[in-house]
N, C-alpha and C positions, 0 to 999 in steps of 0.2 A: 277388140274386147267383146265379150260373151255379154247376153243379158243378163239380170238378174236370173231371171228365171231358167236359165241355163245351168245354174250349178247351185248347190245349195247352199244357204246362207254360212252352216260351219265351214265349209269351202271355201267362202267369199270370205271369212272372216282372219279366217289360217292365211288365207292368200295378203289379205291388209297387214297382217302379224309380219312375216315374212317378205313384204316390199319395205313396209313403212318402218323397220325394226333390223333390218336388212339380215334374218336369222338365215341359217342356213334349212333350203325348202326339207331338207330330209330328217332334221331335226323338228322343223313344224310338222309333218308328215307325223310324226309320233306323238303330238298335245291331242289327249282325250280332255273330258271335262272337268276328268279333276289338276291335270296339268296347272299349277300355278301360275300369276303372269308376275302383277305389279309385287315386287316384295320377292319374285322369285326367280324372274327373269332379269339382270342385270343392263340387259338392252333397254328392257321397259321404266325410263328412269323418268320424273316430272317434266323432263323436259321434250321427251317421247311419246306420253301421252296428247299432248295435244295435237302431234303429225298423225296420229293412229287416229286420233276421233274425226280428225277431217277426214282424212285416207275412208274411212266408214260411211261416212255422210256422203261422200263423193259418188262410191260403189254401190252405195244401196240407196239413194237415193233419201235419208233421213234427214232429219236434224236431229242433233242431240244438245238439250238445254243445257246451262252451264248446270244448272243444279239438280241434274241429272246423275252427275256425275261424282261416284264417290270408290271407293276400296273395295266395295262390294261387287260391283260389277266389272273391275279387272281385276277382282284374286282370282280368278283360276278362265280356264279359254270356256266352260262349261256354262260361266257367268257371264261371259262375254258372249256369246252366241245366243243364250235365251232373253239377254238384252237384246239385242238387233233382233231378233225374233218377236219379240212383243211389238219393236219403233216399227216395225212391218207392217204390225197385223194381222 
């Protein structure tokens, strides 16, 4: 496993999307920021998110509070990645 600092967090996040969501890599290859997740992605379903938020916390080294967590930050991979971007720093 690479460090963080080896690949950039959209990278590490496409890569958590694609292990934890088991999509296929050539289809995550193609999510820009306005790509949809939760509500659009059929994989991404309540019971999904919560192997994704640990899968996150795990790779990058975060926590994410429960009440962190809401629609806003997985509608689209855009919102997803300037979240982990901020839990960074």
């Amino acid at each position: 496993m690479g460090t963080a600092g080896s690949s950039s967090i959209e990278d590490i996040v496409r890569a958590v999307l694609v292990d934890a969501l088991a999509l296929d890599p050539a289809r995550a290859a193609g999510f820009d920021a306005d790509t949809g997740l939760f509500g659009s992605l059929p994989e991404l379903d309540s019971m999904a998110v919560a192997g994704l938020l640990t899968e996150l916390e795990d790779r990058l080294d975060i926590i994410i509070d429960d009440d962190e967590v809401d629609g806003e930050m997985l509608e689209s991979f855009g919102a997803l990645v300037r979240f982990v971007e901020t839990k960074k720093g």
